[in-house]
C-alpha positions in Angstrom: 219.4 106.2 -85.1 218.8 106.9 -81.3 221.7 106.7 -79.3 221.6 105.2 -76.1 221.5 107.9 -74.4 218.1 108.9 -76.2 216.6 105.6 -75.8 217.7 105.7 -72.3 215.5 108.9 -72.0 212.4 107.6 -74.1 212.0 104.2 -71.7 212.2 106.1 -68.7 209.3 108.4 -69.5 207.0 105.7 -71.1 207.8 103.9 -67.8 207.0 107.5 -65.4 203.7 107.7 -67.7 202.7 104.2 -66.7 203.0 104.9 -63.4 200.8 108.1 -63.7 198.6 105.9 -65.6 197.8 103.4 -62.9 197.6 105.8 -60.1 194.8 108.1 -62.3 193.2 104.3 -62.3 193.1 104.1 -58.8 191.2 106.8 -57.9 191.1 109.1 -60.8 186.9 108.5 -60.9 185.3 111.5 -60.1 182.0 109.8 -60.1 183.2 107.2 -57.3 182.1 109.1 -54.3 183.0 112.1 -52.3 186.3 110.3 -50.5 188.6 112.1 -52.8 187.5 115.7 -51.4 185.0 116.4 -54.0 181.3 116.4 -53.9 179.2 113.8 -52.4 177.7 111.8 -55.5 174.3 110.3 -55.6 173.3 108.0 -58.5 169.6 108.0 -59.5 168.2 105.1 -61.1 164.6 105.7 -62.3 161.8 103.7 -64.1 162.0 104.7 -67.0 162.7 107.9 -69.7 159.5 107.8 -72.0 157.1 109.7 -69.9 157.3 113.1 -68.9 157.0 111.9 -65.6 160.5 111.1 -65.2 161.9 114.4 -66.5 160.1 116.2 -64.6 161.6 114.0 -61.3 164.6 114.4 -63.1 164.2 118.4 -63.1 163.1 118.2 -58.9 166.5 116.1 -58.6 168.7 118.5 -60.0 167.1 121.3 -58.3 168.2 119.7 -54.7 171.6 118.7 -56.2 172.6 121.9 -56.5 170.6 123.3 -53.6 172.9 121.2 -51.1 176.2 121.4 -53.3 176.0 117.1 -54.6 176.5 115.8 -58.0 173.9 113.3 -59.3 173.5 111.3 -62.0 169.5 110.3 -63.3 169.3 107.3 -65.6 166.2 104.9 -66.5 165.4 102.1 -68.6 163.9 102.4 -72.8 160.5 101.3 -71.6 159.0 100.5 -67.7 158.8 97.0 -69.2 163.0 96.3 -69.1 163.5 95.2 -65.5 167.2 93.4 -66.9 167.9 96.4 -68.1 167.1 98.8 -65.1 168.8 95.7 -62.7 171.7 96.2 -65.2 171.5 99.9 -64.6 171.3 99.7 -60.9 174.6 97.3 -61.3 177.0 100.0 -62.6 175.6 102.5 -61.0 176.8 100.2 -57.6 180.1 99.6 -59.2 180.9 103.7 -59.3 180.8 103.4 -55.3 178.2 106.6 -55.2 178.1 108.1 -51.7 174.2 106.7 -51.9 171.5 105.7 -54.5 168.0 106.6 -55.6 166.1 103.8 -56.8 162.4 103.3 -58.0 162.1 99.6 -58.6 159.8 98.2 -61.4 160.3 94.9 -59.8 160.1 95.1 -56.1 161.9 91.7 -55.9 164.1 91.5 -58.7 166.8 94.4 -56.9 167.3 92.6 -53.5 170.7 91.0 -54.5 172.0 94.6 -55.1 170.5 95.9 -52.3 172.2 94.3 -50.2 175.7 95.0 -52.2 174.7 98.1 -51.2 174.3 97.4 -47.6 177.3 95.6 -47.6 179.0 98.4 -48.9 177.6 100.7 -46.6 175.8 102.6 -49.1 172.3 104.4 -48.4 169.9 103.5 -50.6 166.4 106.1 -51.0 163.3 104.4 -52.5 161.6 106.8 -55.2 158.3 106.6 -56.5 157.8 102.9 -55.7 159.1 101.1 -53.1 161.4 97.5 -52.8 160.0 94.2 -51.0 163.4 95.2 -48.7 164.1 97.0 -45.4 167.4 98.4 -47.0 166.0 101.6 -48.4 166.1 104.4 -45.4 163.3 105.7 -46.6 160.8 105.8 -49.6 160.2 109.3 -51.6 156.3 108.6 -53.1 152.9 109.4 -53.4 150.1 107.5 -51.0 149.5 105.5 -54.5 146.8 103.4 -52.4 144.9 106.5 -51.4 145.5 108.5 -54.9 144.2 105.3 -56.7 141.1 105.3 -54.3 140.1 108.7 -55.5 140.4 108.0 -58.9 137.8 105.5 -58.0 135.6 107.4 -56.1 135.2 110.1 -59.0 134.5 107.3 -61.1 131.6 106.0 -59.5 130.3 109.5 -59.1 130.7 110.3 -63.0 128.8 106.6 -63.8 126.4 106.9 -61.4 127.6 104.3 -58.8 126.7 101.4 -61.1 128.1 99.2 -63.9 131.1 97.5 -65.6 134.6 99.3 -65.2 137.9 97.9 -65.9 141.6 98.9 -65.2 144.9 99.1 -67.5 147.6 98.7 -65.3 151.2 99.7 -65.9 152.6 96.3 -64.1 151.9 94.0 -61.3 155.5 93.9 -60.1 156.0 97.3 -58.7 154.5 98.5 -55.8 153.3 101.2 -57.4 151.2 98.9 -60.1 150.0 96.9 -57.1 149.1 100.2 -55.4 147.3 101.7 -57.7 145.4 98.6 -58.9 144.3 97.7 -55.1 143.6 100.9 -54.0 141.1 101.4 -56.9 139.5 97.7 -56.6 139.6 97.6 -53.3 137.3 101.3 -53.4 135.1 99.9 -55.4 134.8 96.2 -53.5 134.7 98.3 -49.9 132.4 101.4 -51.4 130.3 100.2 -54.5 128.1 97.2 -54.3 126.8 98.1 -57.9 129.5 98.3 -59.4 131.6 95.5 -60.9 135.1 95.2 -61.8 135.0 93.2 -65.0 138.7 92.9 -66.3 142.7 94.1 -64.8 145.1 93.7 -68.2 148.7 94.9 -67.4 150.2 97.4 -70.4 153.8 97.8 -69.4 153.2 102.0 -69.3 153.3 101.3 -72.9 150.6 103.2 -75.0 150.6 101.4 -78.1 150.1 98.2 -75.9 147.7 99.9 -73.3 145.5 101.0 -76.4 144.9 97.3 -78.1 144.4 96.0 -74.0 141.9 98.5 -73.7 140.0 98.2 -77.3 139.9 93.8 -75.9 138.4 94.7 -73.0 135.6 96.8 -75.0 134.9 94.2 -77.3 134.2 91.9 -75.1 132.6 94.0 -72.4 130.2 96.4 -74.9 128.4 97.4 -71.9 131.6 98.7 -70.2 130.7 102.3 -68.3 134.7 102.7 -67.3 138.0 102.4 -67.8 141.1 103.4 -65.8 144.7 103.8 -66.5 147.2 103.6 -63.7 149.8 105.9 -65.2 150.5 108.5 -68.2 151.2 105.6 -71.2 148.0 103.5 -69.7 145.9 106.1 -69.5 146.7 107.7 -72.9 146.7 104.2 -74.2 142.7 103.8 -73.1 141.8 107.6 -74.7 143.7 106.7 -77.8 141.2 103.3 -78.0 138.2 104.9 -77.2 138.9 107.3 -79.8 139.9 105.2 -82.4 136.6 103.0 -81.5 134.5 106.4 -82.0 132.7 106.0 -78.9 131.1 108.8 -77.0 133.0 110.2 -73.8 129.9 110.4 -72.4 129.4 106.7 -72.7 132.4 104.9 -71.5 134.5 107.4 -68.1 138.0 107.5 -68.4 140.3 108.0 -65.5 143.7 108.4 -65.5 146.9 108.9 -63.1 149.7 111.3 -63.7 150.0 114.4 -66.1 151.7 115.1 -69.3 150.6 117.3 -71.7 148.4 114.1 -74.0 146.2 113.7 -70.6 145.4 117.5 -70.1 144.8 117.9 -73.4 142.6 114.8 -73.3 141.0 116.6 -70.3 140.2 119.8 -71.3 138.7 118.2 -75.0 136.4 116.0 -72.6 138.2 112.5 -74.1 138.9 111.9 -70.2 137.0 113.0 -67.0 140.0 113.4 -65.0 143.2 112.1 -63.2 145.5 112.0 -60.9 148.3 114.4 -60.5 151.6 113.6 -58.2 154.0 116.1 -57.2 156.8 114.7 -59.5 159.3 117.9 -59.0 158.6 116.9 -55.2 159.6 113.3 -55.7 162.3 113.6 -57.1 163.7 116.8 -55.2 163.1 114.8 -51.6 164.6 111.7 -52.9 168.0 113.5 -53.2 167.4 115.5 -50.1 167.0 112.5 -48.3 169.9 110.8 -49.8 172.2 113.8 -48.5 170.8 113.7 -44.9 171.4 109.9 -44.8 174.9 110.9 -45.8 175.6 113.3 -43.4 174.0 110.1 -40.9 171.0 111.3 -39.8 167.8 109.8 -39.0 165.0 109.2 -42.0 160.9 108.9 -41.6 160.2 105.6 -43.2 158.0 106.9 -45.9 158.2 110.6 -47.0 154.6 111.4 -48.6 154.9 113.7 -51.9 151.4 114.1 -52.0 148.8 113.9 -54.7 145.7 115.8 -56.4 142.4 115.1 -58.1 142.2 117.6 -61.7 139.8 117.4 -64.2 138.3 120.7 -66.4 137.0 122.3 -63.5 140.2 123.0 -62.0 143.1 122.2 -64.1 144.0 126.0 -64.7 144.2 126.6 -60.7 146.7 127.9 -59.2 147.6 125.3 -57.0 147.2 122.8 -59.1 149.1 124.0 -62.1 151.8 123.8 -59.8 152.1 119.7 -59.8 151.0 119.6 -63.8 154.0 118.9 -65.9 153.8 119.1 -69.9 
């Protein structure tokens, strides 16, 4: 039995730990901002986790996390085909008041209700790798995809001899990057190649399975295709893995591709693919978080910061310079 002096004892402490309890409620979230004397926090909501694309922002992210003392967090959807989910994403992240947010949109629409949650709240937001249909974001961490996707062109036309059929696998046509890249390319060939004639645009989610049967459609019923193009790592791989599985001479149907990876430069150096288009991933996702602090600290933000891009095939893959941007 207690007596009452026990029980007396026993409330009062179950009553102190609620207290404690609530207050540790209140503001015990280390994640929710840099108000409580900790580090500035900066949540990073990507496109995705499947390609090695994003872990190799990832890795540039961390890099400028620690170089100016923040904590970050990186987070993506399953596939670059799940906008409800990266929406979803970009929602919590919001709801763990960050002291600003990354965000590379694979719906440049879709976000503009949290956007302006963010505004509201007075939180920055960056644009990585693709920007919003918004003038929220500060600033936009990316590659020139227009130009980048223009070059892909041009070496295309130069490896089919400025004439014939060519056709694009597109990641999506609700990013600005997809648009980008799709237009940039067209639009090179519309502006630069009167000979040549861009017979089909099927959109592949960055999915390679997907991006494979697109691409083995469009050959059917184009057999006198001279090239195809993927617009990021799971398009592009998609296309190589059709044209293999279809047996059909490299030498016969170009491929082009954007990004890196390890299953592109590999499809490069066999000959499977002429070349691609390599971003400076590690430098997207280190100035995204970079920019993020300065916005913090209230300072003044270009509106576009340019990452930069390269051209690679087997003549220079191994260089110095480009190795650099190459990630496996």
């Amino acid at each position: 039995m207690f007596t009452k002096r026990a029980m007396g004892a026993i409330v009062g402490l179950a009553a102190a730990a609620l207290v404690l309890s609530g207050c540790a409620s209140d503001g015990g979230d280390s994640s929710g901002g840099g108000d409580d004397g900790g580090k500035p926090y900066v949540a990073l909501v990507s496109k995705g986790f499947q390609h090695q694309f994003w872990q190799a922002v990832k890795s540039g992210a961390e890099q400028a996390a620690e170089e100016f003392d923040v904590d970050i967090t990186f987070e993506g959807p399953d596939t670059e085909a799940d906008v409800d989910q990266q929406i979803q994403m970009l929602q919590t992240a919001l709801d763990k008041s960050p002291d600003a947010i990354g965000f590379a949109a694979l719906d440049s629409q879709a976000a503009g209700p949290l956007l302006q949650q963010a505004k509201d709240s007075s939180i920055p937001v960056i644009a990585f790798d693709s920007g919003v249909d918004s003038d929220i974001p500060l600033t936009t961490a990316a590659t020139d995809n227009t130009a980048a996707a223009a070059e892909a062109a041009k070496h295309m036309a130069d490896a089919i001899g400025h004439e014939g059929k060519v056709a694009l696998v597109v990641h999506d046509q609700t990013s600005v990057t997809g648009q980008e890249r799709r237009d940039g390319f067209v639009n090179y060939m519309k502006d630069n190649e009167p000979n040549i004639e861009v017979v089909d645009i099927q959109y592949g989610g960055g999915d390679q399975a997907k991006s494979a049967d697109l691409a083995k459609a469009i050959i059917a019923a184009n057999p006198d295709l001279k090239g195809l193009y993927g617009s990021n790592e799971g398009s592009a791989i998609g296309v190589v893995q059709a044209v293999k599985e279809l047996g059909i001479d490299p030498a016969k149907l170009v491929v082009v591709g954007f990004d890196s990876g390890k299953a592109q430069m590999d499809a490069i150096r066999d000959g499977q693919m002429l070349g691609a288009i390599t971003q400076n991933p590690v430098g997207i996702g280190y100035e995204t978080v970079k920019a993020a602090v300065e916005a913090i600290d209230g300072k003044d933000l270009p509106k576009t910061i340019d990452t930069g891009y390269y051209w690679y095939d087997k003549d220079n893959i191994d260089d110095e310079k480009i190795a650099a941007v190459l990630y496996e």
